[in-house]
C-alpha positions, 0 to 999 in steps of 0.5 A, a space after each residue: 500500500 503506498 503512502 501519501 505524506 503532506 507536509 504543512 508548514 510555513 515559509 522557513 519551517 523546513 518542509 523541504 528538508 524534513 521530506 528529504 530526510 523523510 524520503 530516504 526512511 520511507 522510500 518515498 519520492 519528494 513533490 515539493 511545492 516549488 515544484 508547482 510554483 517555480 514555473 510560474 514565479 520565474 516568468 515573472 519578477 526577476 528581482 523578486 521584489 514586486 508583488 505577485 500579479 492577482 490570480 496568479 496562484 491559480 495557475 500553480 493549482 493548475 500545474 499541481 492538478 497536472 502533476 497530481 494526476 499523472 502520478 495517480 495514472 502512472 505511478 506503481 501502486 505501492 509508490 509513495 510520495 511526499 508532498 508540501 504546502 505551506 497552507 493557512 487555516 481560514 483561507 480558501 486557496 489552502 483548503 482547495 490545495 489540500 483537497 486536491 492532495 486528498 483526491 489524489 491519495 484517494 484515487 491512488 489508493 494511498 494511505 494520506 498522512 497531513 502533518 502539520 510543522 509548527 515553529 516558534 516565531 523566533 527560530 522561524 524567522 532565523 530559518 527564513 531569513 537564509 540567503 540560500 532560500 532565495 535561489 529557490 524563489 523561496 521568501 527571505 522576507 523576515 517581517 513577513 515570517 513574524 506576521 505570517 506566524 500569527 496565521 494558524 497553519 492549515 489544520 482539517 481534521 483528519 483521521 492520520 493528522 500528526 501536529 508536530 512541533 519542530 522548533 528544536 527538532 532536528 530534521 532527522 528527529 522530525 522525520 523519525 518521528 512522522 515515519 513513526 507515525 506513518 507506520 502506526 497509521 498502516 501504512 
């Protein structure tokens, strides 16, 4: 049985190392959300400094609906995958992208484990403020990190959800945990 993992997290929280680290204790393969993103991102502000034109997160959803499907199409039965979001509670966009993993899990048969990185404002914003972050269009923005840490990170219930506190975890630790979880869950 395969596994879909979403990790959920702010900027800076460290979704994409925890997948890597992840991704070799479950044999899974990683889909980050820049994946999604990027396409797009790069055909705009080079600077990265000008806000995002309006609309423009919809064409993202539309790049993840491509990839979500063609994983549901092709990939083995027995495939994992780790997925991440960094999604807010109350705001549609973030829900609508957290059902589309839903679907996608559904339709592949997958078991689906939402787990959601929480990180003090503090080291939050230490983590964010990483120059290497910029070279993946990842945000820098140490301002926006405090006041996006007053959000609440997307929480749907969910009967495999695992809330997980990595402020002074290591990734490694943070994976461990999340594989252990994934396995009490069945998968």
């Amino acid at each position: 049985m395969s596994v879909f993992v979403l990790l959920l997290g702010f900027p800076g929280v460290g979704k994409l190392t925890i997948a890597r680290e992840l991704g070799s204790l479950i044999s899974a393969k990683i889909v980050d959300n820049h994946w999604f993103n990027n396409p797009i991102l790069r055909l705009l502000d080079e600077d990265q400094t000008a806000p995002l034109p309006r609309g423009v997160w919809e064409y993202t959803g539309r790049i993840r609906q491509a990839v979500l499907d063609a994983i549901t199409a092709y990939s083995s039965p027995s495939a994992n995958f780790i997925f991440t979001h960094a999604g807010v509670e109350g705001d549609e966009r973030s829900a609508r992208t957290y059902q589309q993993f839903v679907d996608a899990a559904t339709q592949g048969a997958a078991v689906f484990v939402p787990v959601r990185l929480l990180c003090a404002e503090e080291e939050l914003a230490a983590r964010v403020s990483s120059p290497a972050r910029r070279n993946h269009l990842k945000t820098t923005d140490v301002e926006t990190s405090r006041s996006r840490s007053q959000a609440v990170v997307l929480d749907i219930p969910h009967q495999h959800a695992l809330t997980l506190d990595v402020t002074f975890r290591s990734p490694l630790e943070s994976a461990a945990a999340i594989r252990d979880h994934v396995v009490a869950c069945g998968a």
